[in-house]
C-alpha positions as CSV (number, residue, x, y, z in Angstrom):
1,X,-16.7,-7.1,26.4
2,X,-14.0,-5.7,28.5
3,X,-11.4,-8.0,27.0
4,X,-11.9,-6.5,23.9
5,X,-11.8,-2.8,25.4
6,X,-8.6,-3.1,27.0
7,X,-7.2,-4.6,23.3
8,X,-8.2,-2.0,21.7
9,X,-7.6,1.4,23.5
10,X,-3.9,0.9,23.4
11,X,-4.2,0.9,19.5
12,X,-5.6,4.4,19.7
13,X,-2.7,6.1,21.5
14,X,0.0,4.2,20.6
15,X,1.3,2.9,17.0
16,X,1.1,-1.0,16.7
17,X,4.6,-3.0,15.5
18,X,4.7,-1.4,11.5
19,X,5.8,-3.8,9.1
20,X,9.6,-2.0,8.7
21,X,9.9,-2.6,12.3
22,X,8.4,-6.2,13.0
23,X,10.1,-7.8,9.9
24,X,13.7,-8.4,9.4
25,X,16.2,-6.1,7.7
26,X,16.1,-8.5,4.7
27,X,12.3,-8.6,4.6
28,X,12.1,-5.0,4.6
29,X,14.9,-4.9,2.0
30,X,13.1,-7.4,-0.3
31,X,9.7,-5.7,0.4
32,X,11.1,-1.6,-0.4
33,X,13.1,-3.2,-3.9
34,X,10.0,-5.2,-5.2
35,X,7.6,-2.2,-4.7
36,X,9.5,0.1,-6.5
37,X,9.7,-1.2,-9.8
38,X,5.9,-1.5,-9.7
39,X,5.1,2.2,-8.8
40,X,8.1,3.9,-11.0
41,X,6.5,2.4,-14.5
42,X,3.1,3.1,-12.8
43,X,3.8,7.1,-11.8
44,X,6.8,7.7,-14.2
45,X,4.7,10.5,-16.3
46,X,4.1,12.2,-12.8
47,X,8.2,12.4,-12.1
48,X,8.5,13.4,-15.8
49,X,5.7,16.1,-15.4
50,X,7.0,17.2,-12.1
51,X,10.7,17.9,-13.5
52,X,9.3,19.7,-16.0
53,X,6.9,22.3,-14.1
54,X,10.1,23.1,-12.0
55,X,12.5,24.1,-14.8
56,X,9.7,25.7,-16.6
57,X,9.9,23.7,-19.4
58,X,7.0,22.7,-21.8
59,X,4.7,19.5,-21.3
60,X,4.1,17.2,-23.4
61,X,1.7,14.3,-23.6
62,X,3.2,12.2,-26.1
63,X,4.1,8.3,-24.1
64,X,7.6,8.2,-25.4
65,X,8.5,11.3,-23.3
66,X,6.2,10.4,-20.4
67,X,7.8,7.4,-20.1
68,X,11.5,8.7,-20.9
69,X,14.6,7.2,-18.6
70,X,11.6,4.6,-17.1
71,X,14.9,2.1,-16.6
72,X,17.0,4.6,-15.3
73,X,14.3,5.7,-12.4
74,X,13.8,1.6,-11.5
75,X,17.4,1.5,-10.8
76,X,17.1,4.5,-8.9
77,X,14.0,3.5,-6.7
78,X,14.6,0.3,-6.1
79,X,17.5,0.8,-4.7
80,X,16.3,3.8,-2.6
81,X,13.4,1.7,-1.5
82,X,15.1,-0.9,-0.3
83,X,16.9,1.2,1.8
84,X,14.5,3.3,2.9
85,X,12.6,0.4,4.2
86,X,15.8,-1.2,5.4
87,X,17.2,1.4,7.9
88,X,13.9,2.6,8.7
89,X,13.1,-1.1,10.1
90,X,15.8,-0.7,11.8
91,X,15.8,2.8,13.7
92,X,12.0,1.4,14.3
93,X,13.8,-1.6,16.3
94,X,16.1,0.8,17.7
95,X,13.8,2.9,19.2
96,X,11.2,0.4,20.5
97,X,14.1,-1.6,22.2
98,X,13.7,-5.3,23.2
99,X,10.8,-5.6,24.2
100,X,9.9,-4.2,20.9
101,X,7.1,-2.4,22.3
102,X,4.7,-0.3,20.1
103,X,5.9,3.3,19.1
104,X,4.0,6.6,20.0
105,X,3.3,8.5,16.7
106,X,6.4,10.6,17.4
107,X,8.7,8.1,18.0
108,X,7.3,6.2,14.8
109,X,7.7,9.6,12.5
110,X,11.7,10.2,14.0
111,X,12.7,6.8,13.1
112,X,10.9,7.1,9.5
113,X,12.8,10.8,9.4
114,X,16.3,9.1,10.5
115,X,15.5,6.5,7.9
116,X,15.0,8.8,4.8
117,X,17.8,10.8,5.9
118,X,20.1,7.9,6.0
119,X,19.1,6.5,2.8
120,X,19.7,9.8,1.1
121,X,23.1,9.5,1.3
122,X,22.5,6.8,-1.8
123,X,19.8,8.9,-3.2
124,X,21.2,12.4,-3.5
125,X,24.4,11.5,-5.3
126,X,22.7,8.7,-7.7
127,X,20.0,12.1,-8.9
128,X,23.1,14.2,-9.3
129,X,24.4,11.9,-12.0
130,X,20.4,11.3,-13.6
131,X,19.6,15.2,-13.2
132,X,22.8,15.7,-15.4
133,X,22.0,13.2,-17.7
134,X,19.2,14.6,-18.7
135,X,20.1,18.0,-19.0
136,X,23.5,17.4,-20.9
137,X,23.0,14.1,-22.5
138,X,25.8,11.6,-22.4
139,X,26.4,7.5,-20.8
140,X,26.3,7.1,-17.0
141,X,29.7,6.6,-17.2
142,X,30.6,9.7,-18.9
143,X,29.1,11.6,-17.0
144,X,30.2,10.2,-13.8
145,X,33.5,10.7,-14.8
146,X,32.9,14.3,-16.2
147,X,31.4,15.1,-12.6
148,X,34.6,13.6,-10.7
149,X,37.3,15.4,-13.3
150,X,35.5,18.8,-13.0
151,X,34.5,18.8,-9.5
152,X,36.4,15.5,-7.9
153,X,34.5,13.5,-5.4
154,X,32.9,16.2,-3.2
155,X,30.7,17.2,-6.4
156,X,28.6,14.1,-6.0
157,X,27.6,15.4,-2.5
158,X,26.0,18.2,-4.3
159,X,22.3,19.1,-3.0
160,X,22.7,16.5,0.0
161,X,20.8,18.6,2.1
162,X,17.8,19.4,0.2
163,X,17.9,15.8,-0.9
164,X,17.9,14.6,3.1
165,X,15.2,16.8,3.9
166,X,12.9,15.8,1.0
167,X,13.4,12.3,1.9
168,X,13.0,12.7,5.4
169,X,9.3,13.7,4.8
170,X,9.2,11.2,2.3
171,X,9.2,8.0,4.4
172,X,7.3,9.6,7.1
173,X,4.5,9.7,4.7
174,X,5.1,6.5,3.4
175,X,6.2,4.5,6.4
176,X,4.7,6.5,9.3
177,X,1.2,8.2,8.2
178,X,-0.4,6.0,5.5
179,X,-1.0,3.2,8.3
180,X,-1.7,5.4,11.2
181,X,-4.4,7.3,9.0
182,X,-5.5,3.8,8.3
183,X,-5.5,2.6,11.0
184,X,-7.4,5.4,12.5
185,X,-10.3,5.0,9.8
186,X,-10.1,1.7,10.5
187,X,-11.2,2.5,13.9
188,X,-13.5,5.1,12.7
189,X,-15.6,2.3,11.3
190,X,-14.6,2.7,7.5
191,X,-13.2,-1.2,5.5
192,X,-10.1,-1.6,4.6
193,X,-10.1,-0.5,0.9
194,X,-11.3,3.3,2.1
195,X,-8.7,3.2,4.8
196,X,-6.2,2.8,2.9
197,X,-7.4,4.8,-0.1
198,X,-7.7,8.3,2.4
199,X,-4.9,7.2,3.9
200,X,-2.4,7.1,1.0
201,X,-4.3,10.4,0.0
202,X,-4.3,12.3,3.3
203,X,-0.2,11.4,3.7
204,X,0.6,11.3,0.1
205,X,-1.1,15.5,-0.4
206,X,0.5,16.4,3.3
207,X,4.1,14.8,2.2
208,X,4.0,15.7,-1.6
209,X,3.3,19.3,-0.3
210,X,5.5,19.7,2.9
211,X,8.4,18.3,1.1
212,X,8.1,20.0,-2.3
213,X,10.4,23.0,-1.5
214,X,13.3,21.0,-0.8
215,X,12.4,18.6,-4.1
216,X,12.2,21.8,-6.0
217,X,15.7,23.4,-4.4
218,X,17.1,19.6,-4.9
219,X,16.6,20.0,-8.5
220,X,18.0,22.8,-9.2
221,X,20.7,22.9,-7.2
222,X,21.8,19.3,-9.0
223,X,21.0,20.6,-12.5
224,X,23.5,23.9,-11.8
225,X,26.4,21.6,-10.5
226,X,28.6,24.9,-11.8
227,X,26.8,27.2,-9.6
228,X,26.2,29.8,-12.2
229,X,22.6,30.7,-10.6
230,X,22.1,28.6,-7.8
231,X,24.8,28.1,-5.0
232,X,24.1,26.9,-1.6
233,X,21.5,25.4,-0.3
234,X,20.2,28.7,1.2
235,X,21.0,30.7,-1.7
236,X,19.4,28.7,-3.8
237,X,16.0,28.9,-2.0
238,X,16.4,32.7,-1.9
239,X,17.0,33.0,-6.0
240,X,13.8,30.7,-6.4
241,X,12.3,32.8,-3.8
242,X,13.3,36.5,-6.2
243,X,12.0,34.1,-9.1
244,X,8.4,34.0,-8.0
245,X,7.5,34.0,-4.5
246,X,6.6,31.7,-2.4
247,X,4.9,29.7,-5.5
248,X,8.1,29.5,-7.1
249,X,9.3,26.9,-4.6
250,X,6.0,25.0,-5.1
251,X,5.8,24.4,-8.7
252,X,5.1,20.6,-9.5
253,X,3.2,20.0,-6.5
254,X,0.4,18.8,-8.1
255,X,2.3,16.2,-9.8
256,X,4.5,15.3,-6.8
257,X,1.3,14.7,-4.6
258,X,-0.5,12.4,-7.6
259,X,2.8,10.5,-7.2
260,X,3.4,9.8,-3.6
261,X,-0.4,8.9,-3.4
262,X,0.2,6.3,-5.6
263,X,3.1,5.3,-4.3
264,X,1.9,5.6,-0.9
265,X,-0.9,3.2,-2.0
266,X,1.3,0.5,-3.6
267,X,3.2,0.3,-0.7
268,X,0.5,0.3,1.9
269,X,-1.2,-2.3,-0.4
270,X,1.2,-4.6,-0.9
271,X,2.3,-4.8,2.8
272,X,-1.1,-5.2,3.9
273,X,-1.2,-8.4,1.5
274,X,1.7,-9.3,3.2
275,X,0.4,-8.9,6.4
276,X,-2.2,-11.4,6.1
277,X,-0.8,-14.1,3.7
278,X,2.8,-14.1,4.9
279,X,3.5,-13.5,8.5
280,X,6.2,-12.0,9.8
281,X,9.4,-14.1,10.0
282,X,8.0,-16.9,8.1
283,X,8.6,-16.8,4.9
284,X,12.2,-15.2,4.6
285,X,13.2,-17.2,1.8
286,X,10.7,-15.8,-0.4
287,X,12.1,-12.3,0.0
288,X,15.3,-13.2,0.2
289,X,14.2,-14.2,-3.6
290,X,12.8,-11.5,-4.3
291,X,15.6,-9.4,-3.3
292,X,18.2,-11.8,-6.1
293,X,14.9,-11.4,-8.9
294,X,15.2,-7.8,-8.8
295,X,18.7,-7.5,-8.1
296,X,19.3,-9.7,-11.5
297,X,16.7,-7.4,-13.2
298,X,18.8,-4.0,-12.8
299,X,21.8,-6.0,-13.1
C-alpha cells in the first residue's frame, strides 16, 4: 500500500506531463488542427448567436444563418488550434525544463496564458478581416486589400489586445483546467465520462465568462475599424460601459460558455483517446497525416 501512496500524492499537488507538453510540436500541431474542424461545424450556431447578442442584432433560428461562414470559421480554427496547442506545448517544455518534470497549477496556467497570447498574433488579424466580412460583405481578398489601402498594414493589428487577452483565458481553460478539474474528480472517486463532463463544464462556464469582456471589446473594436464609436482598447470598454453597465460587456455569455464547453469537451475527449490508444511519441506519422489531410482540406 505505500507504493501506491507515494504515486499518488504527487498527482494531487502537482500537474502530471499534459498532452501539449509531453508530445511533440507536430503532434500537438496535428492534434489542435484536427479538433477544430469537428467543434466549429458542431458549435457554429453558438459563435453565430454570440456575434449577434453583442451587436444587438436579431436572432434567428433558421439553419442557413446558424450555420453561415461555417468554412470561413474552419479555416480560422484550425489554424488557431493548431497553434494554440503548438506553442503552448512548447512554453509547457520550456517551463518544466529537461527533466521535464510535472508543472504546478501555476506554472501550467502561465504557459497556456503565453500560449494563447502567442497565437493571437494569427488570430486577431485573421477576425479583423472575417468581422469585416460580415459586416460589409465583399471577397477575402477585397477586403484584405480595402483594409491595407485605407489603413495600410498597421490596420490588421487592430483589437490585438483585446484579442490576446481573450485567448489568453482561452487556452487556460482548454489546456490548463479541463484536465486538472478532471483529474481532480478523478481523484474524487467520479469515472472518467463525469470527469470530463464537469470538467469541460466547470472550465468551459469560468473561461467563457472571465474572458467575455475582452471577446465583446474584440468585436467591436474590429467591426469599427474607422473608429467612429469605439477607439482604443480602453475607450472602447468605457463606451460599452455608458452603453449598459457592467452587463453591456457581458452580452453573449451564455452562448460563449455553451461553446467553449463543447469545445472544451472535444478537445479533452479526443486527447484522452489519444492518451490511451496512441502513446506519446509513437505514432508521429499519423499526425504528421493528419496535419497534410486537413491542411489539403482548407487548401
Amino acid at each position: 500500500q505505500t507504493p501506491v501512496r507515494k504515486s499518488v500524492t504527487p498527482q494531487r499537488s502537482a500537474l502530471n506531463l499534459e498532452m501539449s507538453q509531453s508530445r511533440s510540436d507536430l503532434e500537438n500541431l496535428g492534434i489542435g488542427m484536427f479538433c477544430a474542424p469537428i467543434f466549429t461545424v458542431a458549435l457554429q450556431p453558438t459563435i453565430y448567436l454570440k456575434h449577434a447578442r453583442m451587436q444587438g442584432l436579431p436572432l434567428s433560428m433558421s439553419p442557413k444563418v446558424l450555420w453561415r461562414g461555417t468554412m470561413a470559421s474552419i479555416s480560422n480554427e484550425t489554424g488557431q488550434a493548431g497553434l494554440q496547442f503548438l506553442t503552448t506545448g512548447i512554453f509547457k517544455r520550456f517551463a518544466s525544463g529537461k527533466v521535464g518534470r510535472p508543472l504546478s497549477a501555476l506554472e501550467d496556467a502561465s504557459a497556456a496564458a503565453a500560449g494563447g497570447a502567442t497565437s493571437a498574433l494569427y488570430v486577431s488579424p485573421v477576425e479583423l478581416v472575417m468581422i469585416q466580412q460580415q459586416r460589409f460583405g465583399g471577397s477575402l481578398a477585397s477586403t484584405m486589400s480595402r483594409i491595407q489601402r485605407n489603413f495600410g498594414w498597421y490596420g490588421f493589428a487592430r483589437g490585438y489586445l483585446a484579442t490576446g487577452l481573450r485567448d489568453s483565458v482561452y487556452v487556460i481553460g482548454m489546456l490548463s483546467a479541463t484536465p486538472f478539474v478532471e483529474k481532480e474528480m478523478k481523484q474524487m472517486g467520479f469515472g472518467a465520462a463525469a470527469g470530463s463532463v464537469v470538467g469541460s463544464l466547470v472550465a468551459g462556464v469560468g473561461a467563457g465568462t472571465l474572458s467575455c469582456p475582452f471577446d465583446c471589446i474584440k468585436a467591436c473594436m474590429k467591426g469599427d475599424i474607422e473608429r467612429k464609436s469605439f477607439g482604443s482598447f480602453a475607450d472602447t470598454g468605457r463606451n460599452l460601459y455608458r452603453e449598459g453597465g457592467v452587463a453591456r460587456l457581458f452580452h453573449g455569455v451564455e452562448w460563449r460558455c455553451a461553446n467553449l464547453f463543447g469545445c472544451f469537451f472535444i478537445v479533452n475527449a479526443f486527447t484522452s483517446f489519444l492518451d490511451h490508444h496512441v502513446p506519446a511519441g509513437a505514432d508521429l506519422d499519423v499526425l504528421g497525416k493528419l496535419v497534410g489531410i486537413m491542411g489539403g482540406l482548407n487548401a
